[in-house]
DSSP file (Angstrom, degrees, kcal/mol; ACC not computed):
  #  RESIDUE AA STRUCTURE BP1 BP2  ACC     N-H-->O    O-->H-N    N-H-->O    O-->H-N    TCO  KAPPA ALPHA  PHI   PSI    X-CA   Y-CA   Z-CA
    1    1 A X              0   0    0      0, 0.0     2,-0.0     0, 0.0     0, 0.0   0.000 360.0 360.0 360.0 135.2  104.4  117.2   76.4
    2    2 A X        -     0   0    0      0, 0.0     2,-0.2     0, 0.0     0, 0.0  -0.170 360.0-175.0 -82.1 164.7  107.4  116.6   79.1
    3    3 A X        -     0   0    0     -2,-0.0     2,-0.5     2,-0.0     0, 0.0  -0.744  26.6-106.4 173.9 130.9  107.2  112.9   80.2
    4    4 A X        -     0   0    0     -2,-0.2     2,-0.1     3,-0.1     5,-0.0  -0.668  34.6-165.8 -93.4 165.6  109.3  111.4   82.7
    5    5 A X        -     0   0    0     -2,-0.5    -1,-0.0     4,-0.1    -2,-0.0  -0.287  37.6 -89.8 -88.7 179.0  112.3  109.0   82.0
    6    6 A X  S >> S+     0   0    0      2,-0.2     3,-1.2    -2,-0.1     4,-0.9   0.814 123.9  51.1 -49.0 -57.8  114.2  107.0   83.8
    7    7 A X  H 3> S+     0   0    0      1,-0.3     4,-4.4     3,-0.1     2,-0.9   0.999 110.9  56.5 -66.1 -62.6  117.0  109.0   85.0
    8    8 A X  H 34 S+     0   0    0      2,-0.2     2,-0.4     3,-0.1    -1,-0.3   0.448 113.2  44.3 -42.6  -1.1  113.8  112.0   86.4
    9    9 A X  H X4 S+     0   0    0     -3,-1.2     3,-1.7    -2,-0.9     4,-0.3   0.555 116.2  43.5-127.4-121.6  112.3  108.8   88.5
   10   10 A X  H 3X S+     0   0    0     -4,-0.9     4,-3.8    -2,-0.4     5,-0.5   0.471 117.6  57.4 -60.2 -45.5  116.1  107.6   89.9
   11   11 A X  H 3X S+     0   0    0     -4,-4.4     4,-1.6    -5,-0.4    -1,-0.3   0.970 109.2  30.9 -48.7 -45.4  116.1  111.2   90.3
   12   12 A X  H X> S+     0   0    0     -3,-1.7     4,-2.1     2,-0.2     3,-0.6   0.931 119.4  57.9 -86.8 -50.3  113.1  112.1   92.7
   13   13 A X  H 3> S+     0   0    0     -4,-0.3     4,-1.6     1,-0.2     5,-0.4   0.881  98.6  53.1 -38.1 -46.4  113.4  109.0   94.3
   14   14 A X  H 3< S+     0   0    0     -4,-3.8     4,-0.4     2,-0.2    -1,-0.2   0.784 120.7  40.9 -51.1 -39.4  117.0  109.7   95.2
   15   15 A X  H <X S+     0   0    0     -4,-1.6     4,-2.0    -3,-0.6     5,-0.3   0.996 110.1  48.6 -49.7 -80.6  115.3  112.8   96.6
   16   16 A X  H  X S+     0   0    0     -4,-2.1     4,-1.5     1,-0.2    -2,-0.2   0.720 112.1  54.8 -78.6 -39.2  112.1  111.6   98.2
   17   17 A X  H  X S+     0   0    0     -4,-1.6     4,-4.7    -5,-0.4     5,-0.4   0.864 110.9  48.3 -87.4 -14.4  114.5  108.4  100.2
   18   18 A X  H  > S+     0   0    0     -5,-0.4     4,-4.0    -4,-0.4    -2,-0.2   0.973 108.0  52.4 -64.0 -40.0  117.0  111.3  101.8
   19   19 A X  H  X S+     0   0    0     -4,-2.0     4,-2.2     2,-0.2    -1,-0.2   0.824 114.2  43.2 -67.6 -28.9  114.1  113.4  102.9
   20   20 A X  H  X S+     0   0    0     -4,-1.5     4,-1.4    -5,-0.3     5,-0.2   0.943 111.3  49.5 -90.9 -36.2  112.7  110.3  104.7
   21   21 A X  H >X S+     0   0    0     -4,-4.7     3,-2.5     2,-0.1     4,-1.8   0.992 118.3  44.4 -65.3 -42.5  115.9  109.1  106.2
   22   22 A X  H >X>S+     0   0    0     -4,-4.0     3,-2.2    -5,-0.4     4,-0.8   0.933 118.7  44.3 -51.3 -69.9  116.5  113.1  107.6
   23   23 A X  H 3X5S+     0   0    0     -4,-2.2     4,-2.2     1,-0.3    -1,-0.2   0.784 111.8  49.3 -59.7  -8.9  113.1  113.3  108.6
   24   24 A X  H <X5S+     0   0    0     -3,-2.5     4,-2.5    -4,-1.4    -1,-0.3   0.784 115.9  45.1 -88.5 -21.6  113.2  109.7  110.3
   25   25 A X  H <X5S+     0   0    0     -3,-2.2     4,-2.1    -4,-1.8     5,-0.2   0.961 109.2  55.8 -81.2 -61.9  116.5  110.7  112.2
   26   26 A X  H  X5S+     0   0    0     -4,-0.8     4,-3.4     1,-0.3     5,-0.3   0.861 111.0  55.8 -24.6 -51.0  114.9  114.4  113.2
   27   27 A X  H  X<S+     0   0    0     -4,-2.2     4,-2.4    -5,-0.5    -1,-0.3   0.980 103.9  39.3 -48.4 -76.2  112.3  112.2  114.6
   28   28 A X  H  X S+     0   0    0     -4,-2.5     4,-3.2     2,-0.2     5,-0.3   0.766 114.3  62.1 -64.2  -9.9  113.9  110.0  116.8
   29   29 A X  H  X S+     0   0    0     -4,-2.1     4,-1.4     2,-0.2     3,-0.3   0.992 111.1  40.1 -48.0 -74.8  116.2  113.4  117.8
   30   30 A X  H  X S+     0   0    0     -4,-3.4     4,-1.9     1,-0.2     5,-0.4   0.928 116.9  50.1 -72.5 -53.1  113.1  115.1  119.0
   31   31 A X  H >X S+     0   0    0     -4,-2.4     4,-1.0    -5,-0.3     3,-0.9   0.902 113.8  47.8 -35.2 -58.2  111.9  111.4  120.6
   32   32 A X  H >X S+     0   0    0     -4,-3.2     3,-2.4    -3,-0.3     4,-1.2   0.989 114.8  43.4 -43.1 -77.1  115.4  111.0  122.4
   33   33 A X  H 3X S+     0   0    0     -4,-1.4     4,-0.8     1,-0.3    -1,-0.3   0.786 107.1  62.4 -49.4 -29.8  115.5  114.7  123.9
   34   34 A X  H << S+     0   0    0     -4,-1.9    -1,-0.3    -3,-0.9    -2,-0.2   0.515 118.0  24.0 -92.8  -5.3  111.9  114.5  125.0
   35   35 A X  H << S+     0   0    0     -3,-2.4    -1,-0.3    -4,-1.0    -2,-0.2   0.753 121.3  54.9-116.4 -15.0  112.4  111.7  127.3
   36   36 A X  H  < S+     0   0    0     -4,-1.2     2,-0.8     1,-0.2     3,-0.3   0.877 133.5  13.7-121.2 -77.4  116.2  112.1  128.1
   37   37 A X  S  X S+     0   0    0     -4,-0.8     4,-1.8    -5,-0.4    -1,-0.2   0.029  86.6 140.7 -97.5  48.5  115.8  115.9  129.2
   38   38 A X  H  > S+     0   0    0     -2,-0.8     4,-0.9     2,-0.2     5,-0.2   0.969  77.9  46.8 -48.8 -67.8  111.5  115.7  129.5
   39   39 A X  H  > S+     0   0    0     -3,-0.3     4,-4.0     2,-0.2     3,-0.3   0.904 106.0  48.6 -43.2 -57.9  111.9  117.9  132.7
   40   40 A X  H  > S+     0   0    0      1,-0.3     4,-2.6     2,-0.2     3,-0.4   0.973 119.5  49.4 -49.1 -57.6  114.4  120.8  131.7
   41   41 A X  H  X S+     0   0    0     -4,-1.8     4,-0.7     1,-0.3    -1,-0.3   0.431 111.6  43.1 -64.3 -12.2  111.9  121.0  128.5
   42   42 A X  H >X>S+     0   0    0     -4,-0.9     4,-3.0    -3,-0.3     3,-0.6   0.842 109.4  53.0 -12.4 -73.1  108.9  121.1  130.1
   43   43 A X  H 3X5S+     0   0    0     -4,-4.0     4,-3.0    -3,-0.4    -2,-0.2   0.927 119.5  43.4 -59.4 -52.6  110.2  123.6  132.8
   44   44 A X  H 3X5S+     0   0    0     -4,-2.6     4,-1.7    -5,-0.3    -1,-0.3   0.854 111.8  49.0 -77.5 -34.1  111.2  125.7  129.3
   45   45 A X  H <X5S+     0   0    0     -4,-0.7     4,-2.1    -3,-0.6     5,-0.4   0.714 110.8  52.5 -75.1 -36.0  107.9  125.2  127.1
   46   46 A X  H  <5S+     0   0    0     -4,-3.0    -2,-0.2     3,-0.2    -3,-0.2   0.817 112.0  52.5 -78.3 -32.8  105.5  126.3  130.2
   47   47 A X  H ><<S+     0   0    0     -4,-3.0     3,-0.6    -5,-0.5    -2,-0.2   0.971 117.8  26.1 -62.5 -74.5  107.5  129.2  130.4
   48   48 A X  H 3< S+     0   0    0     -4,-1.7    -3,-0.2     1,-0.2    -2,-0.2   0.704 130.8  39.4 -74.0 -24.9  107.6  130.6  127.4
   49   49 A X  T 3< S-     0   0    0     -4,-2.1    -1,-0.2    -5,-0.1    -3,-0.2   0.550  93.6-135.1 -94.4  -7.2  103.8  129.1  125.9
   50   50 A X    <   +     0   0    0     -3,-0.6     2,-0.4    -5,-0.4    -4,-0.1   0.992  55.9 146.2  50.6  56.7  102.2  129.7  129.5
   51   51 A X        -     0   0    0     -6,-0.3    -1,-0.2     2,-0.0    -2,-0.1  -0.918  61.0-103.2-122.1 149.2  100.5  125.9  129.1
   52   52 A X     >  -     0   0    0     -2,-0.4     4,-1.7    -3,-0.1     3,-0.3  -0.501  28.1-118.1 -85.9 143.5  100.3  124.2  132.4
   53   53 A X  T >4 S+     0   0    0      1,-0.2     3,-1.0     2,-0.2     4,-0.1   0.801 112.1  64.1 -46.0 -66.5  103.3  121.3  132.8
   54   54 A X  T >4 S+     0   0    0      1,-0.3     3,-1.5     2,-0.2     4,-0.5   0.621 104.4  44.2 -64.9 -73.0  100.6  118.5  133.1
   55   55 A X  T >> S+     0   0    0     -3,-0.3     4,-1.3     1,-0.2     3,-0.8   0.854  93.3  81.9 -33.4 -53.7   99.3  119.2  129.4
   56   56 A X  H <X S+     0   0    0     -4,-1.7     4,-2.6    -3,-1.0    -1,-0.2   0.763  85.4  57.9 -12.2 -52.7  102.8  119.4  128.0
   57   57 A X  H <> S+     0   0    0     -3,-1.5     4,-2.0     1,-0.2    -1,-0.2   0.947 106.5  45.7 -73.0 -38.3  103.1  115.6  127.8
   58   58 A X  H <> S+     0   0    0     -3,-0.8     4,-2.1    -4,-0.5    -1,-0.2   0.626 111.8  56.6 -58.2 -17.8   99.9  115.1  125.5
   59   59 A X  H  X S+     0   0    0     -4,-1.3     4,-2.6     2,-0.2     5,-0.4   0.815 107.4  43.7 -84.0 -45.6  101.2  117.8  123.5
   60   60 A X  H  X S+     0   0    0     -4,-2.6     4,-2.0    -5,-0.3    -2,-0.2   0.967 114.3  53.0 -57.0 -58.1  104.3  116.2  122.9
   61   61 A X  H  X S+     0   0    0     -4,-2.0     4,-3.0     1,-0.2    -2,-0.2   0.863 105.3  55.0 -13.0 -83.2  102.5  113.1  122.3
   62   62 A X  H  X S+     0   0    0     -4,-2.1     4,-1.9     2,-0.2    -1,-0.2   0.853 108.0  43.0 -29.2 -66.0  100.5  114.8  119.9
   63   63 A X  H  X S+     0   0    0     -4,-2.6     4,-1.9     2,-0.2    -2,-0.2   0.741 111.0  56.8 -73.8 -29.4  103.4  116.3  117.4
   64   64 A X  H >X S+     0   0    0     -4,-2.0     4,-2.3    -5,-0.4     3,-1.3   0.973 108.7  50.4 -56.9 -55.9  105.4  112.9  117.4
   65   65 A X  H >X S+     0   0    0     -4,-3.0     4,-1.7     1,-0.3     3,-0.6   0.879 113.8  39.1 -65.2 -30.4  102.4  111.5  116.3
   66   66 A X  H 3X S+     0   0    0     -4,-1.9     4,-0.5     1,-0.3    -1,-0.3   0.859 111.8  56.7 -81.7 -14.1  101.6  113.8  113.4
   67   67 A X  H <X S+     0   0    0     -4,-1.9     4,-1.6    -3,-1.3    -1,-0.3   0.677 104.2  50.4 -76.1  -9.3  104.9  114.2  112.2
   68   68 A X  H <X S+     0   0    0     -4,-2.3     4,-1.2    -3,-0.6    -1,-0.2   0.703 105.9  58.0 -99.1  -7.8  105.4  110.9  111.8
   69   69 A X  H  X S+     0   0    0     -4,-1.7     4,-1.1    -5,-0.2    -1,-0.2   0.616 104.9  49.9 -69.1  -6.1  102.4  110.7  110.0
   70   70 A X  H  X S+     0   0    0     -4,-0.5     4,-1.0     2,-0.2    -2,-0.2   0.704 101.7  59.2-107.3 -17.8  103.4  113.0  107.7
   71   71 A X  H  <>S+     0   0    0     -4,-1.6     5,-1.8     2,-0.1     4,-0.5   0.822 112.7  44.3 -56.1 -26.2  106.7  111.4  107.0
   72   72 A X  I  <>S+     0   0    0     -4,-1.2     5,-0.8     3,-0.2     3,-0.3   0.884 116.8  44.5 -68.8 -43.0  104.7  108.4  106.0
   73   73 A X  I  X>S+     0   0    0     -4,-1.1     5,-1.1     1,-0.2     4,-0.6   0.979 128.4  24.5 -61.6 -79.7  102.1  110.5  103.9
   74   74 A X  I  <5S+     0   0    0     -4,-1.0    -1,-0.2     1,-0.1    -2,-0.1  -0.141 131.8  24.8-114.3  56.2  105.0  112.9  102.1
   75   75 A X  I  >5S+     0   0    0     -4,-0.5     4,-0.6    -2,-0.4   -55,-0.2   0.197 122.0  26.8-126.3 -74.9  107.8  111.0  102.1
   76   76 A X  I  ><S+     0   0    0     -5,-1.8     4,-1.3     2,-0.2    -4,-0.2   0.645 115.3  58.0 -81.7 -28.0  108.0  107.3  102.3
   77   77 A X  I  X<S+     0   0    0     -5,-0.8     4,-0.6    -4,-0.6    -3,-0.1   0.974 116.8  38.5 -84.8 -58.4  104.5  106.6  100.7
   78   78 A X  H  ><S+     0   0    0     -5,-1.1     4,-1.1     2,-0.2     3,-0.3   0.726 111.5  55.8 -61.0 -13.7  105.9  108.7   97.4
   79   79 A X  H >X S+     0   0    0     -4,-0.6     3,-2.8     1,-0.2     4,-0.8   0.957 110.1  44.8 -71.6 -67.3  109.1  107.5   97.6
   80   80 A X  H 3X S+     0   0    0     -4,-1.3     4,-0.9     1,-0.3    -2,-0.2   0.345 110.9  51.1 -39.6  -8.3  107.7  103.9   97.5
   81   81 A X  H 3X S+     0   0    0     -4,-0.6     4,-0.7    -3,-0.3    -1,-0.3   0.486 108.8  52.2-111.4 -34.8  105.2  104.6   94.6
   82   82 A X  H XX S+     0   0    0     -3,-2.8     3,-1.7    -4,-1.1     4,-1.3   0.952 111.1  60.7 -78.9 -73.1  108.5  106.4   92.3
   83   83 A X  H 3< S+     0   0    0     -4,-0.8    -2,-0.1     1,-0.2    -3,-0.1   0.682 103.5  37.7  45.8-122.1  109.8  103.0   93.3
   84   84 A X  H >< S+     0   0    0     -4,-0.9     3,-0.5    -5,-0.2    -1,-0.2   0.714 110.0  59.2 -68.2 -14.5  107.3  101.0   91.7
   85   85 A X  H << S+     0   0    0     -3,-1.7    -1,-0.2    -4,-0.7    -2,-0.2   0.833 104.8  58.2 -83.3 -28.7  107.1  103.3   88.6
   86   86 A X  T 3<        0   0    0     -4,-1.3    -1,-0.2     1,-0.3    -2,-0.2   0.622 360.0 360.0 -71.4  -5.7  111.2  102.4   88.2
   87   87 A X    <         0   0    0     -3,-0.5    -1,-0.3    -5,-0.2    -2,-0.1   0.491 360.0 360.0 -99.2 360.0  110.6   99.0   88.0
């Protein structure tokens, strides 16, 4: 039976805290652009999904919030738990 070591926890950890800083920067990219150019993207997302501007914002709203719950879920919550298993 495989059992991790030490170096396989430094390892996945090493993993697990890259993926959260990229996803945590990707975040605040898509926050920045959605308020800095909010119109132009709007203008371009009602075109092309045919969803009325007015909805748009809740939608936006909407996907910050769940992606950043899922950088907390399957990122940052396992990274912190390999963590505590290194200690």
């Amino acid at each position: 039976m495989n059992t991790l070591n030490l170096d396989t926890i430094n390892y996945i950890c090493g993993f697990l805290g890259w993926c959260t800083i990229l996803n945590i920067v990707l975040f605040c990219y898509m926050a920045v652009m959605l308020i800095a150019f909010n119109a132009p993207i709007k203008r371009l997302h009602s075109r092309i999904m045919l969803i009325p501007k007015e909805q748009l914002n809740g939608l936006y709203f909407s996907l910050l919030a769940h992606y950043k719950l899922a950088i907390l879920i399957l990122n940052l919550v396992p990274y912190c738990a390999m963590k505590i298993m290194a200690q």
